[in-house]
The first five atom37 places (N, CA, C, CB, O) and aatype in JSON, in Angstrom:
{
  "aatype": [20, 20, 20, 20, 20, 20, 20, 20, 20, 20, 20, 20, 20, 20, 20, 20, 20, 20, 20, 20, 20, 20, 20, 20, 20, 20, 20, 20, 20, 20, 20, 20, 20, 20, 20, 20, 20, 20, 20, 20, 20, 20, 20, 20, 20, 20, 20, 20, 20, 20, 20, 20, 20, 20, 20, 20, 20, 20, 20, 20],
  "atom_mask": [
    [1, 1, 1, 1, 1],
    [1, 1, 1, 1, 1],
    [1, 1, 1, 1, 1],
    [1, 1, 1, 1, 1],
    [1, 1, 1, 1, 1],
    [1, 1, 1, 1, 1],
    [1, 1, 1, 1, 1],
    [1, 1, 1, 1, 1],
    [1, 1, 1, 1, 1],
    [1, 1, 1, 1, 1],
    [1, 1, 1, 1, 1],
    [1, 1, 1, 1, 1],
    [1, 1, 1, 1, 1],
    [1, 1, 1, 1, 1],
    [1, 1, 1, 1, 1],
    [1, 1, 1, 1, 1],
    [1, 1, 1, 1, 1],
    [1, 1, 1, 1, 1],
    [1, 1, 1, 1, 1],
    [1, 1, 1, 1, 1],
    [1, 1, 1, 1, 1],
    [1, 1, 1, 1, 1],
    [1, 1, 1, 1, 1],
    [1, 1, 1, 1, 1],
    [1, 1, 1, 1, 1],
    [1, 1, 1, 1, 1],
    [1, 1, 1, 1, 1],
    [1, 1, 1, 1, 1],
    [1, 1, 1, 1, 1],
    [1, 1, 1, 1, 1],
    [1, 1, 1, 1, 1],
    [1, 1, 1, 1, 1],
    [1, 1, 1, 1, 1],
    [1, 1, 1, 1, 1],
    [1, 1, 1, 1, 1],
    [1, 1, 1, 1, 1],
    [1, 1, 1, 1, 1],
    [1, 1, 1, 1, 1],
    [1, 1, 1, 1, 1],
    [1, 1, 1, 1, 1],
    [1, 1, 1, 1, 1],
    [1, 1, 1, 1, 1],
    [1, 1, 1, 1, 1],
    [1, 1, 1, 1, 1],
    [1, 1, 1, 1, 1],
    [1, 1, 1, 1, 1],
    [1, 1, 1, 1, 1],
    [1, 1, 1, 1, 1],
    [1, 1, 1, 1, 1],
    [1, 1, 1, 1, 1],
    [1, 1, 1, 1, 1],
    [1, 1, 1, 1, 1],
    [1, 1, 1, 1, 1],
    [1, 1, 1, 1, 1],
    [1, 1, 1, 1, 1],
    [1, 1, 1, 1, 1],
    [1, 1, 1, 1, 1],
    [1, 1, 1, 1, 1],
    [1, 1, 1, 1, 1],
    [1, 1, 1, 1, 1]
  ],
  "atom_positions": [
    [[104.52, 94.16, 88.16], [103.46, 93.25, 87.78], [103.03, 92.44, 88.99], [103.9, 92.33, 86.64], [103.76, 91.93, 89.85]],
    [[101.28, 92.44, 88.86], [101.37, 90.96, 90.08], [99.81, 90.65, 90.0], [101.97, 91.39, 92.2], [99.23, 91.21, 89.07]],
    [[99.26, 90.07, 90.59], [98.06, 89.59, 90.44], [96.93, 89.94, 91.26], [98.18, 88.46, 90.47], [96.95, 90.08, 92.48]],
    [[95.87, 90.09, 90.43], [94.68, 91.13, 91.54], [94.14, 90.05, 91.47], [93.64, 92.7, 91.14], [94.09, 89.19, 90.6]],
    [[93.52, 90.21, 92.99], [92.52, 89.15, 93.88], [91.38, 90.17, 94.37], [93.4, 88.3, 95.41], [91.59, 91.27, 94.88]],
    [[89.86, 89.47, 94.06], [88.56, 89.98, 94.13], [88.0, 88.94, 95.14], [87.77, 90.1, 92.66], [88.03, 87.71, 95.13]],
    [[87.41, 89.99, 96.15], [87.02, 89.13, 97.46], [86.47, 90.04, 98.26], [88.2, 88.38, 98.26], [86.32, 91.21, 97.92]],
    [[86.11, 89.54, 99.47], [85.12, 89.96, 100.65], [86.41, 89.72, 101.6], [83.47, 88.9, 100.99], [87.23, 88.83, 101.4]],
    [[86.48, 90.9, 102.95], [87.16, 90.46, 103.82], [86.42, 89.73, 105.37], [87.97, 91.58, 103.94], [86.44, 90.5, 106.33]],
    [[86.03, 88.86, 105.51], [85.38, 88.22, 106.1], [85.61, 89.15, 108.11], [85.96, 86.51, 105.62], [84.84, 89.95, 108.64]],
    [[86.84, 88.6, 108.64], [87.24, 89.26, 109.92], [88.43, 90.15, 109.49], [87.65, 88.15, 111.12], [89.17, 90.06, 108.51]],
    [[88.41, 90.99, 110.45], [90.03, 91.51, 110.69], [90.45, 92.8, 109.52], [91.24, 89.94, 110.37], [89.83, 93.79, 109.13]],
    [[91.34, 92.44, 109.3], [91.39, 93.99, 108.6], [92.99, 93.95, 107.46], [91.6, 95.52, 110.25], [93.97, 93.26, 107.73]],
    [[92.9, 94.6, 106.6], [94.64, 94.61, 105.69], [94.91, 95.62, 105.25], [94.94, 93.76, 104.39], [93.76, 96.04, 105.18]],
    [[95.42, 96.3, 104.92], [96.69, 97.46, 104.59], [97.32, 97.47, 103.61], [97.74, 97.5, 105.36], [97.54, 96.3, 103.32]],
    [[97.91, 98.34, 102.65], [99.05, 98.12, 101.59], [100.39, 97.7, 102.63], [99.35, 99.74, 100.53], [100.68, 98.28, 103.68]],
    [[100.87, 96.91, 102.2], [101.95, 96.24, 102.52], [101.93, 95.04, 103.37], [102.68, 97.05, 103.01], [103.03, 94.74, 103.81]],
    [[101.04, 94.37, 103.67], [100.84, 93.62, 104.71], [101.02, 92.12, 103.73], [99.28, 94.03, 105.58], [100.71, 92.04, 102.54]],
    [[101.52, 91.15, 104.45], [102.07, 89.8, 103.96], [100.89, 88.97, 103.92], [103.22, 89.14, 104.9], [100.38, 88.91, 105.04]],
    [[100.34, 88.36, 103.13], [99.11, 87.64, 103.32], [99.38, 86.28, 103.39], [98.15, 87.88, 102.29], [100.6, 86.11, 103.36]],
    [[98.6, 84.94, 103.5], [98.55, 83.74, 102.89], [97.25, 83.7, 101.97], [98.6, 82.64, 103.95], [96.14, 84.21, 102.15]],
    [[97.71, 82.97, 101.0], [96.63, 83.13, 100.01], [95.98, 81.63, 99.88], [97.23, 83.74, 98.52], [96.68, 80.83, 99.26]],
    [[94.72, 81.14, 100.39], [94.66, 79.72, 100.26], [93.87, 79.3, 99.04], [94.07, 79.12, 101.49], [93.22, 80.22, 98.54]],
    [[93.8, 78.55, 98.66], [94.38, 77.0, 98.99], [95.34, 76.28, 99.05], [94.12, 76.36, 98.52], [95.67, 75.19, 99.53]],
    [[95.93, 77.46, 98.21], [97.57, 77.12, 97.7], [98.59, 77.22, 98.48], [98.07, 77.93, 96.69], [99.66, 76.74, 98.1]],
    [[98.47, 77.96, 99.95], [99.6, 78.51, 100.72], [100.58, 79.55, 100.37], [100.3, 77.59, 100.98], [101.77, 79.6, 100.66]],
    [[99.97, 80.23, 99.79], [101.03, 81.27, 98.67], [101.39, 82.74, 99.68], [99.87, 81.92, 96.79], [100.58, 83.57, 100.09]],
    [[102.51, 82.7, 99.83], [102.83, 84.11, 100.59], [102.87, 85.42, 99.49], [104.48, 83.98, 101.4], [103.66, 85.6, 98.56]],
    [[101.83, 86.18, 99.91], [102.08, 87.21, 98.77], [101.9, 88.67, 99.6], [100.85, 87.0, 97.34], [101.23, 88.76, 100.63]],
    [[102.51, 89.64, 99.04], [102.59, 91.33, 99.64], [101.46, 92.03, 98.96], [104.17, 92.28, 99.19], [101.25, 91.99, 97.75]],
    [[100.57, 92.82, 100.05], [99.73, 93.74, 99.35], [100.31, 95.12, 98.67], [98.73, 94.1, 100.3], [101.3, 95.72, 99.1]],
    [[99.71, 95.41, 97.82], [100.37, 95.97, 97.15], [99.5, 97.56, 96.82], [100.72, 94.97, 96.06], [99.98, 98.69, 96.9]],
    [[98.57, 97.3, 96.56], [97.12, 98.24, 96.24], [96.07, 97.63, 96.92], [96.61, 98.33, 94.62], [96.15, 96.44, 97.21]],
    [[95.09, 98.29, 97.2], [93.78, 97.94, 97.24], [92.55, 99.05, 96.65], [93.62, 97.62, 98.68], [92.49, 100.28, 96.52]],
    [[91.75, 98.08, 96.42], [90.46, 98.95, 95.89], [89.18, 98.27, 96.34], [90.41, 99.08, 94.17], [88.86, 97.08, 96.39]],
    [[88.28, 99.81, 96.79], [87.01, 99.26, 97.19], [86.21, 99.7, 96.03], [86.46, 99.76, 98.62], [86.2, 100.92, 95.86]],
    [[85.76, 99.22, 95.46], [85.03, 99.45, 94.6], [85.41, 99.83, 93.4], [84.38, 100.08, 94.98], [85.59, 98.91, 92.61]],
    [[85.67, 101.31, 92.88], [86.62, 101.83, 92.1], [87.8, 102.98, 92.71], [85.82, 102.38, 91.06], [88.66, 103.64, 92.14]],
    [[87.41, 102.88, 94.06], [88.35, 103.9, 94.77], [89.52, 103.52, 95.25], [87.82, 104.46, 95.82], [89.32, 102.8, 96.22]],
    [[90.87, 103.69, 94.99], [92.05, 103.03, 96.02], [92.11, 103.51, 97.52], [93.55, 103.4, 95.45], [91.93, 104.57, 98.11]],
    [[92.4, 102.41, 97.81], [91.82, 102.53, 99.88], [93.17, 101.97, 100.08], [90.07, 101.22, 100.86], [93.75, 101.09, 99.45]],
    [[93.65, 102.9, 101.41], [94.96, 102.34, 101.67], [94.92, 101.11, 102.88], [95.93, 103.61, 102.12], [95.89, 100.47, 103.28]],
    [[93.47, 100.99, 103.34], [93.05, 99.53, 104.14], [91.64, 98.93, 103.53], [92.77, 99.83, 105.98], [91.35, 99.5, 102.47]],
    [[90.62, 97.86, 103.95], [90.14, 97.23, 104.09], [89.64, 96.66, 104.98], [90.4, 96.98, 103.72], [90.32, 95.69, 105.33]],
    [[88.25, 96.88, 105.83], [88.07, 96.28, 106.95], [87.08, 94.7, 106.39], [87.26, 97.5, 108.08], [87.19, 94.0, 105.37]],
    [[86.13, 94.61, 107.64], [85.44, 93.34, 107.83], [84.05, 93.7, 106.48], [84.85, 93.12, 109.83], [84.06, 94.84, 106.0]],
    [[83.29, 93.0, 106.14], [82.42, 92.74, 105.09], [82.67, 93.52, 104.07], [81.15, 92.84, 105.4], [81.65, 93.67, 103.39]],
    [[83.95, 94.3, 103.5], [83.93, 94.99, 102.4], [84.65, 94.04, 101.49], [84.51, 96.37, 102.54], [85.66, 93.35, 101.5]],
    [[83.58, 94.34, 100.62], [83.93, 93.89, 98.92], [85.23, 94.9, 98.3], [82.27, 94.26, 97.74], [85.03, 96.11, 98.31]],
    [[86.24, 94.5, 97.89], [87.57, 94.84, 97.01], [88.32, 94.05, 96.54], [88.42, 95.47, 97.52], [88.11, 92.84, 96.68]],
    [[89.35, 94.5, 95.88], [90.33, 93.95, 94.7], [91.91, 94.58, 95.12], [89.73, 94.62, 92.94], [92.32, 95.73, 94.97]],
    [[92.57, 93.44, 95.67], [93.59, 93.97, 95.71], [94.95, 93.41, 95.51], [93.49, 94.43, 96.59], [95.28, 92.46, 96.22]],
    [[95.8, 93.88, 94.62], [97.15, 93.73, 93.74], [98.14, 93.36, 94.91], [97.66, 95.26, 92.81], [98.38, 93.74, 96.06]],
    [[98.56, 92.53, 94.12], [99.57, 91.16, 95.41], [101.1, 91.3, 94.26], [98.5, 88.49, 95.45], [101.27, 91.58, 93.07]],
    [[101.93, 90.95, 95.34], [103.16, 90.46, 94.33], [103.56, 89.12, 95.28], [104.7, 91.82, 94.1], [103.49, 88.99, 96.5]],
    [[103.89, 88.43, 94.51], [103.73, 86.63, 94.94], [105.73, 86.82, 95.76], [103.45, 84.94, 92.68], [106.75, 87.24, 95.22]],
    [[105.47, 86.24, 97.24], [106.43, 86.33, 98.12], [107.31, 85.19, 98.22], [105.9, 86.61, 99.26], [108.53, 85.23, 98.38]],
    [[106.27, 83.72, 98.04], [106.52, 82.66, 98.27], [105.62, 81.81, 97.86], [106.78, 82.59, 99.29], [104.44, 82.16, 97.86]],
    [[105.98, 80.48, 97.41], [104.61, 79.4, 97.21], [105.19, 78.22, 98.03], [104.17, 78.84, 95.36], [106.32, 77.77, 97.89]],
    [[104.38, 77.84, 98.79], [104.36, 76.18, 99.59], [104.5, 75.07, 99.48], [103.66, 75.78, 99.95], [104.35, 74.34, 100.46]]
  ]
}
């Protein structure tokens, strides 16, 4: 179980497995899945729109 987050990736780039901070909250969470659209993408670059499944690592 874990929680999907819907967003734009502004710079830079993420991956399944990569450790995020999640703000506002400071929340350390692991990628887990991603999806661009309806397709699972095993990254995410700069201005793409996706949704991607976190499992919560840590909270601040």
């Amino acid at each position: 179980m874990g929680t999907v987050i819907m967003g734009k990736v502004k710079s830079g780039a993420m991956r399944e497995g990569d450790s995020l901070l999640v703000m506002p909250n400071k929340a350390q969470v692991k990628v887990l899945a991603i999806y661009c659209d309806e397709d699972k993408a095993t990254r995410a670059g700069p201005h793409e729109n996706l949704r991607f499944l976190t499992a919560m690592l840590r909270l601040s």
